[in-house]
PDBQT receptor file of N, H, CA, C and O in Angstrom, charges set to zero:
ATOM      1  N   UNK A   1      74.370  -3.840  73.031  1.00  0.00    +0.000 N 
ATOM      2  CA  UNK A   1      74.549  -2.931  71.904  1.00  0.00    +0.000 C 
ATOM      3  C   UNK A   1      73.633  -3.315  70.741  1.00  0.00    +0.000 C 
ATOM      4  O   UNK A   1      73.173  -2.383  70.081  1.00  0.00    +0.000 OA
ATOM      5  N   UNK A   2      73.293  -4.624  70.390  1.00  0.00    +0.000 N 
ATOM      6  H   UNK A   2      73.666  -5.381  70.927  1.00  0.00    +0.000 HD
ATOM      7  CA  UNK A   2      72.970  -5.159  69.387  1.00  0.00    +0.000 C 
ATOM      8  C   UNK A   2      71.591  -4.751  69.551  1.00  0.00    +0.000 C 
ATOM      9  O   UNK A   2      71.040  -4.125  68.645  1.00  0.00    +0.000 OA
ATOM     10  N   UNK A   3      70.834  -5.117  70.878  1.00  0.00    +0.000 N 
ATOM     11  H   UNK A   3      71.282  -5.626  71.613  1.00  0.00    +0.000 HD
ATOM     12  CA  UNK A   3      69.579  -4.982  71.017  1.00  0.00    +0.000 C 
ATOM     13  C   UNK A   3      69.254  -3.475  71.170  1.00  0.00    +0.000 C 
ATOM     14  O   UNK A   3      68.030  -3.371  71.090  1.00  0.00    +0.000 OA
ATOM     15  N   UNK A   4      69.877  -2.165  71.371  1.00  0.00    +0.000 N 
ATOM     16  H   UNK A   4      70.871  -2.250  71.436  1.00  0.00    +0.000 HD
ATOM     17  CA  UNK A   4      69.592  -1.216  71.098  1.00  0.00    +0.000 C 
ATOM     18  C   UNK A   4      69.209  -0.786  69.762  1.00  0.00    +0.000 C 
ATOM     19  O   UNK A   4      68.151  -0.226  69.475  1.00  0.00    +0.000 OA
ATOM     20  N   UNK A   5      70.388  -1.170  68.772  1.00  0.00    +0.000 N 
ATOM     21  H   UNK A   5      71.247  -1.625  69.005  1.00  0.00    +0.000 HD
ATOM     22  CA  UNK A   5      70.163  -1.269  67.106  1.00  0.00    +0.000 C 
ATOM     23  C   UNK A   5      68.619  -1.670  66.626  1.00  0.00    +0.000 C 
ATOM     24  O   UNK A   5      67.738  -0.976  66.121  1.00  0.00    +0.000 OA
ATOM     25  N   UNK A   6      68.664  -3.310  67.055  1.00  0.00    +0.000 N 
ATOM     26  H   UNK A   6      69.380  -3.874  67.465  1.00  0.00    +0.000 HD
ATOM     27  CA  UNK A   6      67.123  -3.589  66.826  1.00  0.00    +0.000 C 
ATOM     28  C   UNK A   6      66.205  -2.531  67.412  1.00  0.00    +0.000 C 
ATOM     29  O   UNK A   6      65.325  -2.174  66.628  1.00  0.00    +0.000 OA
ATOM     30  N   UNK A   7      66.198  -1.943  68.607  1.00  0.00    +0.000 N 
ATOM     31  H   UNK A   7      66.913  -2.233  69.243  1.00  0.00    +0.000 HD
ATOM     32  CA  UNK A   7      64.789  -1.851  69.217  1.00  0.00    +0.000 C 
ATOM     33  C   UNK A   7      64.640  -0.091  68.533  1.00  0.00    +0.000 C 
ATOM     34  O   UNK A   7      63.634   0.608  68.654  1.00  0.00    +0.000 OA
ATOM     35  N   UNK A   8      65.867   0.293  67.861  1.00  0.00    +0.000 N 
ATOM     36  H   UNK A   8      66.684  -0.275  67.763  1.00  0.00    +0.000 HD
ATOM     37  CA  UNK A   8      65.627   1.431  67.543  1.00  0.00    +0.000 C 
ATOM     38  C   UNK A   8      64.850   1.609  65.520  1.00  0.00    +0.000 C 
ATOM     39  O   UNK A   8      64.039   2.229  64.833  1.00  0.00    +0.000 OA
ATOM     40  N   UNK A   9      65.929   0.495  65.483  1.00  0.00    +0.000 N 
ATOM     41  H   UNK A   9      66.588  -0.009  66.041  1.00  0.00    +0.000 HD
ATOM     42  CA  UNK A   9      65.000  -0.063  63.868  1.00  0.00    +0.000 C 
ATOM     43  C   UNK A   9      63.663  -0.399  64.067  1.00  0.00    +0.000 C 
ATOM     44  O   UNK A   9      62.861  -0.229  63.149  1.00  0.00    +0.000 OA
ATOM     45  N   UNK A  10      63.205  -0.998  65.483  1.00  0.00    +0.000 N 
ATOM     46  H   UNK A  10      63.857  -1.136  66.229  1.00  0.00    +0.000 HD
ATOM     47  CA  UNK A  10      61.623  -1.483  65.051  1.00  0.00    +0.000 C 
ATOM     48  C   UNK A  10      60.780  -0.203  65.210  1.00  0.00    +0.000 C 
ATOM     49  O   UNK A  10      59.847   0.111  64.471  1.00  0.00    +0.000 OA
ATOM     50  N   UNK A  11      61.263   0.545  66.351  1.00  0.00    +0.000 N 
ATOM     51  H   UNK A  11      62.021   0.290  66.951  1.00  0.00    +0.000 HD
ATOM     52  CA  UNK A  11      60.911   2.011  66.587  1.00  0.00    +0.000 C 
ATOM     53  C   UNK A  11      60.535   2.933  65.102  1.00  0.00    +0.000 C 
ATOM     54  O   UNK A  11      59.471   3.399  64.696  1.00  0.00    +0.000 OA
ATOM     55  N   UNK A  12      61.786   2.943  64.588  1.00  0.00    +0.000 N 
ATOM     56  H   UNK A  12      62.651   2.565  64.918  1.00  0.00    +0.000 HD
ATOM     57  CA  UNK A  12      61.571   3.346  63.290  1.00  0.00    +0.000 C 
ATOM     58  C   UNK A  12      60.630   2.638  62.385  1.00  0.00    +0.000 C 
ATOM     59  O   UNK A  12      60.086   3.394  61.579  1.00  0.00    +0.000 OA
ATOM     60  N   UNK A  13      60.313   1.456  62.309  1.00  0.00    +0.000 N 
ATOM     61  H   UNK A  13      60.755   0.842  62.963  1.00  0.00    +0.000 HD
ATOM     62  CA  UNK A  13      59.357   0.527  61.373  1.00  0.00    +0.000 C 
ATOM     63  C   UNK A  13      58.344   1.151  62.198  1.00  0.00    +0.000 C 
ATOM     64  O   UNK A  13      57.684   1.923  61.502  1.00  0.00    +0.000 OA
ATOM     65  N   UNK A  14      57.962   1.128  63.379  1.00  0.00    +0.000 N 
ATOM     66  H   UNK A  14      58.498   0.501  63.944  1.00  0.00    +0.000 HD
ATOM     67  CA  UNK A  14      56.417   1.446  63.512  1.00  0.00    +0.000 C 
ATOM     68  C   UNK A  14      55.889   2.599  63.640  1.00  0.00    +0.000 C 
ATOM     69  O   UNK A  14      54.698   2.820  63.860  1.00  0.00    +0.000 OA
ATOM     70  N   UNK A  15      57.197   3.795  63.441  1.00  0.00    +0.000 N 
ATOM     71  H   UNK A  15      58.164   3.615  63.262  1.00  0.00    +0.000 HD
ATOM     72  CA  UNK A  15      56.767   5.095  63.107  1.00  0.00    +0.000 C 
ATOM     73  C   UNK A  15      56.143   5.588  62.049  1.00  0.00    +0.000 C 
ATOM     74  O   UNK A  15      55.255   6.418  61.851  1.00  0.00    +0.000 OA
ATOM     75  N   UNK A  16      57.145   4.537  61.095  1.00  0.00    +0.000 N 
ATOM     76  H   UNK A  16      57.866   3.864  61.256  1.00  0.00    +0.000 HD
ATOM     77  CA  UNK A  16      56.528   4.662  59.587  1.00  0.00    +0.000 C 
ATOM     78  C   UNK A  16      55.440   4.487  59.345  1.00  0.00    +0.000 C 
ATOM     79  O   UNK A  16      54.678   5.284  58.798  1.00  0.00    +0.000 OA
ATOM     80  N   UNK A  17      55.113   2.967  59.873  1.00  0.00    +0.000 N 
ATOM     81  H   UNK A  17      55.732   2.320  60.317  1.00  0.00    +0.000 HD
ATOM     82  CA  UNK A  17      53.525   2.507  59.369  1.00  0.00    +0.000 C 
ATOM     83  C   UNK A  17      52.595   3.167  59.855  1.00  0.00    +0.000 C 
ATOM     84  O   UNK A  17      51.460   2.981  59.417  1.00  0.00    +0.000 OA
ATOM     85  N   UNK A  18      52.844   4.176  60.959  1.00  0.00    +0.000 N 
ATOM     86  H   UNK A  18      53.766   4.327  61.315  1.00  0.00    +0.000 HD
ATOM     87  CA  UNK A  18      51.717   4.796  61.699  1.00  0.00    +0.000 C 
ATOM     88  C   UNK A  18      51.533   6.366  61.016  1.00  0.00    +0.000 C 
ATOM     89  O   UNK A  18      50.551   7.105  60.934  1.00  0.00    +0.000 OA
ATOM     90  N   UNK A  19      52.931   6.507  60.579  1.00  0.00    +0.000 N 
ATOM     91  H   UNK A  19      53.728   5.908  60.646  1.00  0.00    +0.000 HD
ATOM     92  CA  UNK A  19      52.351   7.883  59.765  1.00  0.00    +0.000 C 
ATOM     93  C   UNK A  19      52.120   7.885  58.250  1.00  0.00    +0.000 C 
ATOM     94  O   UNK A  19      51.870   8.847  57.524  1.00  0.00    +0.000 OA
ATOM     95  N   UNK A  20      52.256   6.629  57.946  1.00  0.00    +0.000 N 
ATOM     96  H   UNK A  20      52.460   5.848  58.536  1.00  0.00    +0.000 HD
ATOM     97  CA  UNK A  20      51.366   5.654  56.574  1.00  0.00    +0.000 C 
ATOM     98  C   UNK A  20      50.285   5.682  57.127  1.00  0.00    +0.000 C 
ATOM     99  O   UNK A  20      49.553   6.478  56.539  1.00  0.00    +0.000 OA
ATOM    100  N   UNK A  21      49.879   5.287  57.837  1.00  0.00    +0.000 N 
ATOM    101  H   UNK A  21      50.473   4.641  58.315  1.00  0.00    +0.000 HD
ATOM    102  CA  UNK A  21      48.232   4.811  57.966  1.00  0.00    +0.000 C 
ATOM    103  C   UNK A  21      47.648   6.441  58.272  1.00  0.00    +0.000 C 
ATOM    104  O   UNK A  21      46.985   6.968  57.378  1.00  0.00    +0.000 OA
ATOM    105  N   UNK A  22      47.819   6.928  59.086  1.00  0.00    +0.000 N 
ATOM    106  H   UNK A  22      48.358   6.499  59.812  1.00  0.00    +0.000 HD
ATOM    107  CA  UNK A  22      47.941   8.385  58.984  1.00  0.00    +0.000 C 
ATOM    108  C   UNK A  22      47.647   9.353  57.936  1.00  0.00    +0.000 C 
ATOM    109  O   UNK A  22      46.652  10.075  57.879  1.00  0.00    +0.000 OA
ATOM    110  N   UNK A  23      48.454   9.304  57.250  1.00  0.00    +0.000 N 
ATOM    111  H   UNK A  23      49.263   8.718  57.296  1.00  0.00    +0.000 HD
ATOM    112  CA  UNK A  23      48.463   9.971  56.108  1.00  0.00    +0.000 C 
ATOM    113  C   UNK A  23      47.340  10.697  55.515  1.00  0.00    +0.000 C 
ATOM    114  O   UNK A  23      46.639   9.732  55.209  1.00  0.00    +0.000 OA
ATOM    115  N   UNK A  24      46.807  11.530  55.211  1.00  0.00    +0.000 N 
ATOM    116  H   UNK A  24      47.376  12.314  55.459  1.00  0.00    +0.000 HD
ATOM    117  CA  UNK A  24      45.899  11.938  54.141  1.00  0.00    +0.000 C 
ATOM    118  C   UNK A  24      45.180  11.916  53.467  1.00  0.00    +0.000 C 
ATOM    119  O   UNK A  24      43.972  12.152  53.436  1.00  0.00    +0.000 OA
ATOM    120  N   UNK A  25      46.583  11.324  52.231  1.00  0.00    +0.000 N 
ATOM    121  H   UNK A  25      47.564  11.132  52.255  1.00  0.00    +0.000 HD
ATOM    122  CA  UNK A  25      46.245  10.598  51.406  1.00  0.00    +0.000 C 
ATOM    123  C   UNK A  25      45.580   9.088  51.856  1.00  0.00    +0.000 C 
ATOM    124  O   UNK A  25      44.499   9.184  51.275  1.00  0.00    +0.000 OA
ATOM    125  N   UNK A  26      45.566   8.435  52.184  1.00  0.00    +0.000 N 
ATOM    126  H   UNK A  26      46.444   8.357  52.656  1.00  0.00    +0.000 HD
ATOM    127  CA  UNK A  26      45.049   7.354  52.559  1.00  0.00    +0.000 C 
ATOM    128  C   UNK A  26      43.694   7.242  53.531  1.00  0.00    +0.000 C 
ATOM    129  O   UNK A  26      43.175   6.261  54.064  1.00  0.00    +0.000 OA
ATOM    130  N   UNK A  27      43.297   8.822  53.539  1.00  0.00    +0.000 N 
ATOM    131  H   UNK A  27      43.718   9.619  53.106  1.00  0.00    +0.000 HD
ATOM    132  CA  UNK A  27      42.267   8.672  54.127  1.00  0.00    +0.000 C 
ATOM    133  C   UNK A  27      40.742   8.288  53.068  1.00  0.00    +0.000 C 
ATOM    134  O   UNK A  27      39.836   8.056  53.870  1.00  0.00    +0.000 OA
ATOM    135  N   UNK A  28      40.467   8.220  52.319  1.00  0.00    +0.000 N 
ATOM    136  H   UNK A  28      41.203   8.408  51.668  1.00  0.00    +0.000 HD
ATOM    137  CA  UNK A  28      39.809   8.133  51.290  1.00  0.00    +0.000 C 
ATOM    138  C   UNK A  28      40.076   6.257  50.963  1.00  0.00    +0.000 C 
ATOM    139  O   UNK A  28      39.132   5.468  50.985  1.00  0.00    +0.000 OA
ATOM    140  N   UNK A  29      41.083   5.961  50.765  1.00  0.00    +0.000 N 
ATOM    141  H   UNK A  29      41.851   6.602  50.747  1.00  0.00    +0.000 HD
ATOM    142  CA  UNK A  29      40.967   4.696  50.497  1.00  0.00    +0.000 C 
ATOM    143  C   UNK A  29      40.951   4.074  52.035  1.00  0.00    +0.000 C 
ATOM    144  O   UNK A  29      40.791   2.855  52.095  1.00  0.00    +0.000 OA
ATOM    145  N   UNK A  30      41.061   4.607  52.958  1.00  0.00    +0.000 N 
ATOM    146  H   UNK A  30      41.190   5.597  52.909  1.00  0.00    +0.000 HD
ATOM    147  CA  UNK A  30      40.418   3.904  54.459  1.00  0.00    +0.000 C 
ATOM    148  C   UNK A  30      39.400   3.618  54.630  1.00  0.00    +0.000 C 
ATOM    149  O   UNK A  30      38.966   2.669  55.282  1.00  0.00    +0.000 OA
ATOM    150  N   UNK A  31      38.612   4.777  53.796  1.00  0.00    +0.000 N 
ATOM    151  H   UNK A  31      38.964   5.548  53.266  1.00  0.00    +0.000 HD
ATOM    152  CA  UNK A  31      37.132   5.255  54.362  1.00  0.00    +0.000 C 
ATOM    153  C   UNK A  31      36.106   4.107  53.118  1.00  0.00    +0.000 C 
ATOM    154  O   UNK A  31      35.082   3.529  53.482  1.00  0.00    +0.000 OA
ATOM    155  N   UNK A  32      36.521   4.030  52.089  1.00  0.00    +0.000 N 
ATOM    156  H   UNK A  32      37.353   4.500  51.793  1.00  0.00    +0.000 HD
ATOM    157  CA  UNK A  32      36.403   2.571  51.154  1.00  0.00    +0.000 C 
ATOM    158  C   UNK A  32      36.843   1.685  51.593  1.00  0.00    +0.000 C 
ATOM    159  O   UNK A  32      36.967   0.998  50.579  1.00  0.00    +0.000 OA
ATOM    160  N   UNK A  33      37.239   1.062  52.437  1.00  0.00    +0.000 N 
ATOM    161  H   UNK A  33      37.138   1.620  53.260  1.00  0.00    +0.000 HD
ATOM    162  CA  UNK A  33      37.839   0.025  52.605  1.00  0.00    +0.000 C 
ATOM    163  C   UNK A  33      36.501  -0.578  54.274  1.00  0.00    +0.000 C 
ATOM    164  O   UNK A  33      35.973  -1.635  54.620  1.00  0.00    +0.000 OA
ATOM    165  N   UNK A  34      36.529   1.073  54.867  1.00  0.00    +0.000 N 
ATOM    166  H   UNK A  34      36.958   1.932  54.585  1.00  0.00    +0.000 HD
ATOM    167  CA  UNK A  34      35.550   0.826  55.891  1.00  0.00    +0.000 C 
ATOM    168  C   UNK A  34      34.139   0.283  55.220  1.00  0.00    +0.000 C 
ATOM    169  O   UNK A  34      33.612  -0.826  55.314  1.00  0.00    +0.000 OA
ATOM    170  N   UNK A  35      33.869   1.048  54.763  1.00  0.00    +0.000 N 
ATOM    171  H   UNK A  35      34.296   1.949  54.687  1.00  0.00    +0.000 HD
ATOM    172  CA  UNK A  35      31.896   0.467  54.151  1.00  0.00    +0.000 C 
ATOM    173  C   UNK A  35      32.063  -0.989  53.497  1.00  0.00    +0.000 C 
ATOM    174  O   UNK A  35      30.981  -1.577  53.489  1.00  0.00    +0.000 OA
ATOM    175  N   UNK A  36      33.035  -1.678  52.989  1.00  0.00    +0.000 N 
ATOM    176  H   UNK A  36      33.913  -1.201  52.996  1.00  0.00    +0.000 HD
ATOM    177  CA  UNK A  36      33.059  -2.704  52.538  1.00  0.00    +0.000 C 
ATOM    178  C   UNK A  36      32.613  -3.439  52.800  1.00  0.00    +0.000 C 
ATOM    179  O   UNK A  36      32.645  -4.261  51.884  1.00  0.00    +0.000 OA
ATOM    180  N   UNK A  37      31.893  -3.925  53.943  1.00  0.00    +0.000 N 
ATOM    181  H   UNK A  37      31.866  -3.257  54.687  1.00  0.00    +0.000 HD
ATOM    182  CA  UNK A  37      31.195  -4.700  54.551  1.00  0.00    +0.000 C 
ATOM    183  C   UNK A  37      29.718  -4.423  55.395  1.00  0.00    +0.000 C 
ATOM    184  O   UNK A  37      29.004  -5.129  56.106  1.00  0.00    +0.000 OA
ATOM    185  N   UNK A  38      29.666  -3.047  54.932  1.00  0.00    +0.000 N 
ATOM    186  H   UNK A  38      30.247  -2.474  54.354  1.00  0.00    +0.000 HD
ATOM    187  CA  UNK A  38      28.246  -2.265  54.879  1.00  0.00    +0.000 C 
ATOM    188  C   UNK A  38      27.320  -2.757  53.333  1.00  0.00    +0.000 C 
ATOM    189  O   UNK A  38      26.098  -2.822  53.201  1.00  0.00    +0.000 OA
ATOM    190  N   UNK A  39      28.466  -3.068  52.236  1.00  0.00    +0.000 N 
ATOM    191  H   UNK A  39      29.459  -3.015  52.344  1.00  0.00    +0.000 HD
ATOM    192  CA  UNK A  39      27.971  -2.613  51.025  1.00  0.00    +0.000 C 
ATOM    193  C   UNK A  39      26.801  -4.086  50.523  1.00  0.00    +0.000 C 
ATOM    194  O   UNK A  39      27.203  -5.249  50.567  1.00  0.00    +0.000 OA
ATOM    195  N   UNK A  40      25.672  -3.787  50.172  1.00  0.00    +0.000 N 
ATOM    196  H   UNK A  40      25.346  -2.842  50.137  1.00  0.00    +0.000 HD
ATOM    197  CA  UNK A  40      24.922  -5.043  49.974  1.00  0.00    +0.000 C 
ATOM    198  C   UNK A  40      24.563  -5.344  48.311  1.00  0.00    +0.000 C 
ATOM    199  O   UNK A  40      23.783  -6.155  47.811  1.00  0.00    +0.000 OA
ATOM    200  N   UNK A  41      25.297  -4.533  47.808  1.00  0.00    +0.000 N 
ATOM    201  H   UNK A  41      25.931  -3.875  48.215  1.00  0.00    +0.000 HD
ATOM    202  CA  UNK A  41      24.897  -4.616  46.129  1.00  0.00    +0.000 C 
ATOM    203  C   UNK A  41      25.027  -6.012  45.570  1.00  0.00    +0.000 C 
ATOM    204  O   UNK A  41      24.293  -6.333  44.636  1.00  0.00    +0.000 OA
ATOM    205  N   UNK A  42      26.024  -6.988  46.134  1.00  0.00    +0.000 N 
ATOM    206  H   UNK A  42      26.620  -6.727  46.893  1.00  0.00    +0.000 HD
ATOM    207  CA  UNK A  42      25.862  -8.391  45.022  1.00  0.00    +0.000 C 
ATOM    208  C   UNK A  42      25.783  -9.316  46.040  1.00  0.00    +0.000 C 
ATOM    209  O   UNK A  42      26.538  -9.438  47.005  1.00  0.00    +0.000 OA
ATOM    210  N   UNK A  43      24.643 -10.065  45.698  1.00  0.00    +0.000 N 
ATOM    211  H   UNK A  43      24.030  -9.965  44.915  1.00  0.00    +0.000 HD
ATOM    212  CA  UNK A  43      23.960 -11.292  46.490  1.00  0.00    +0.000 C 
ATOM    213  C   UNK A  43      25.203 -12.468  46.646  1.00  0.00    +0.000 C 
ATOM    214  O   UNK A  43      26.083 -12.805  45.854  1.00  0.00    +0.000 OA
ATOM    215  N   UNK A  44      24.921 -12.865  47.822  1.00  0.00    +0.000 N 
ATOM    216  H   UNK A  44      24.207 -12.591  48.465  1.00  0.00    +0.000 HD
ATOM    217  CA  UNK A  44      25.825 -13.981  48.553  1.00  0.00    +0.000 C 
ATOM    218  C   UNK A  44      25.281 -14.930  47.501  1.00  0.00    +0.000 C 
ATOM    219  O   UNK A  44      24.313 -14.686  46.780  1.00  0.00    +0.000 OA
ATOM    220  N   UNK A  45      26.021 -16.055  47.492  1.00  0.00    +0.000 N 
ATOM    221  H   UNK A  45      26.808 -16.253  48.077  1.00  0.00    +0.000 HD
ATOM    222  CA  UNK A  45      25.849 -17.360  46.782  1.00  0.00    +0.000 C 
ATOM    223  C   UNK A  45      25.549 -18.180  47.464  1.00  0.00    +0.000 C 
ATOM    224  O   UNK A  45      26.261 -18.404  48.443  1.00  0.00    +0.000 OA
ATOM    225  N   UNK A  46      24.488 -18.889  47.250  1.00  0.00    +0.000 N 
ATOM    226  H   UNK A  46      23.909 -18.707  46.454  1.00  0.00    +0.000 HD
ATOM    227  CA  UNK A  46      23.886 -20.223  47.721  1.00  0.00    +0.000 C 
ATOM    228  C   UNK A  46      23.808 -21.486  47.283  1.00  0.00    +0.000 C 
ATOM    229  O   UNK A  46      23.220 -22.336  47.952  1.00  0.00    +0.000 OA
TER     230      UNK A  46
């Protein structure tokens, strides 16, 4: 019984985060978050 509870709560946790990441709105700060490591504007330190 117990482990149904859990496996249906984690079910629910990873529905969420997937239609968070999902989202729309968050497509814009994805798409910044992607080039971030494209971006060459400030010189590495040596």
């Amino acid at each position: 019984m117990i482990s149904g509870i859990v496996t249906a709560i984690l079910l629910l946790c990873f529905i969420s985060g997937w239609v968070w990441a999902w989202s729309p709105k968050r497509k814009t700060e994805f798409e910044a978050a992607a080039q971030l490591p494209l971006d060459d504007d400030e010189e590495q330190g040596s």
